[in-house]
C-alpha positions in Angstrom: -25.7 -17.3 -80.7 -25.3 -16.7 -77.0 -28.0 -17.0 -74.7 -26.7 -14.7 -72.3 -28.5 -11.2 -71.7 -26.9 -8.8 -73.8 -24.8 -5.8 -72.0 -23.4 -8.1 -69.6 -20.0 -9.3 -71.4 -17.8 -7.4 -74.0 -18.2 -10.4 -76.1 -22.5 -9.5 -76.1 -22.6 -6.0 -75.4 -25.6 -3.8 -76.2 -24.7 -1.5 -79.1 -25.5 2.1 -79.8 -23.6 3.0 -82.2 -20.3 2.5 -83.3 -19.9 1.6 -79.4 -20.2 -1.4 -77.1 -22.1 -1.3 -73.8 -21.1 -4.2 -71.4 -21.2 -4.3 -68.0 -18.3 -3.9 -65.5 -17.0 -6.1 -63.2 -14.2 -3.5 -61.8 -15.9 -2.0 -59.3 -13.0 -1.3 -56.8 -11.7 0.9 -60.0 -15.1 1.9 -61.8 -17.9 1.3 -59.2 -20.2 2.7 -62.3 -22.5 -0.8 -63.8 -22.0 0.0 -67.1 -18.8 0.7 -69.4 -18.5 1.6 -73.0 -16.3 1.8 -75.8 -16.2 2.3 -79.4 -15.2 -0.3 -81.3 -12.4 1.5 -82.8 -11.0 2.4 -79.5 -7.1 2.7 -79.6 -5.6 3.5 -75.9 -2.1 4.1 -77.1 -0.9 7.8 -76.0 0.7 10.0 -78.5 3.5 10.4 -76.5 5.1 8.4 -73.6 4.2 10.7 -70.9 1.1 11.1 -72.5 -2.7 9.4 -71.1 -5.0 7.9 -73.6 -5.2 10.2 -77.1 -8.3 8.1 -77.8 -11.4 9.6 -75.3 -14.0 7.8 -77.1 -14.7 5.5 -73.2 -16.1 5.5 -70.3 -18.3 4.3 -67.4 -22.1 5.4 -66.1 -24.1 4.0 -63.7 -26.8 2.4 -65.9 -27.1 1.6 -70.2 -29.2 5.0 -70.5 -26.7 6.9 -68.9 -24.1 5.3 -71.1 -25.7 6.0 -74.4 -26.5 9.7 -73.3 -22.7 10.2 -72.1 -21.8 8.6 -76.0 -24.3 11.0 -77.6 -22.6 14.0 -76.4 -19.0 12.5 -76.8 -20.1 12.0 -80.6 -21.4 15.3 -80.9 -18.5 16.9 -79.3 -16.5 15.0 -81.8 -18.6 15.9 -84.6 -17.8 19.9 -83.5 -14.3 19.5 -83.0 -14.0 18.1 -86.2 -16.2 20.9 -88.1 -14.3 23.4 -86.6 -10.4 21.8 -87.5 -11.3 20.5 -90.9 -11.5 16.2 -91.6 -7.7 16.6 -91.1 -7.5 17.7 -87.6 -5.4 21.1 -85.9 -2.9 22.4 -88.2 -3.8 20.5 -91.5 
């Protein structure tokens, strides 16, 4: 058991979710406190020229922010995946 506070490493993040909120340390790149990421993530693009195909990150300036910005990712999520079938476009 860690005694740390939690949210302040990945390894004891707060949870909401499926997703880990830690805090981060890059502020140069992300001056945001707080990034998160479900715990599924999977950063490889579908193609080589091709950013992230998994969206399901981020960074907000406080844990509040962070589960608000997950609540509406989910939802949009939720809609895209109503509207396409559980197989996705073109299934």
């Amino acid at each position: 058991m860690s005694d740390r506070i939690p949210g302040t490493t990945w390894d004891n993040p707060i949870w909401h979710g499926d997703y880990r909120i830690f805090r981060d340390d890059c502020a140069g790149t992300h001056p945001q406190g707080f990034a998160y990421v479900h715990d599924d993530y999977d950063p490889t693009p579908l193609h080589a020229d091709d950013g992230p195909s998994d969206h399901r990150h981020g960074w907000e300036r406080t844990v509040e922010e962070a589960k608000a910005a997950i609540d509406i990712l989910e939802e949009e999520l939720a809609e895209e995946q109503a509207a396409h079938g559980q197989f996705g476009v073109g299934a």
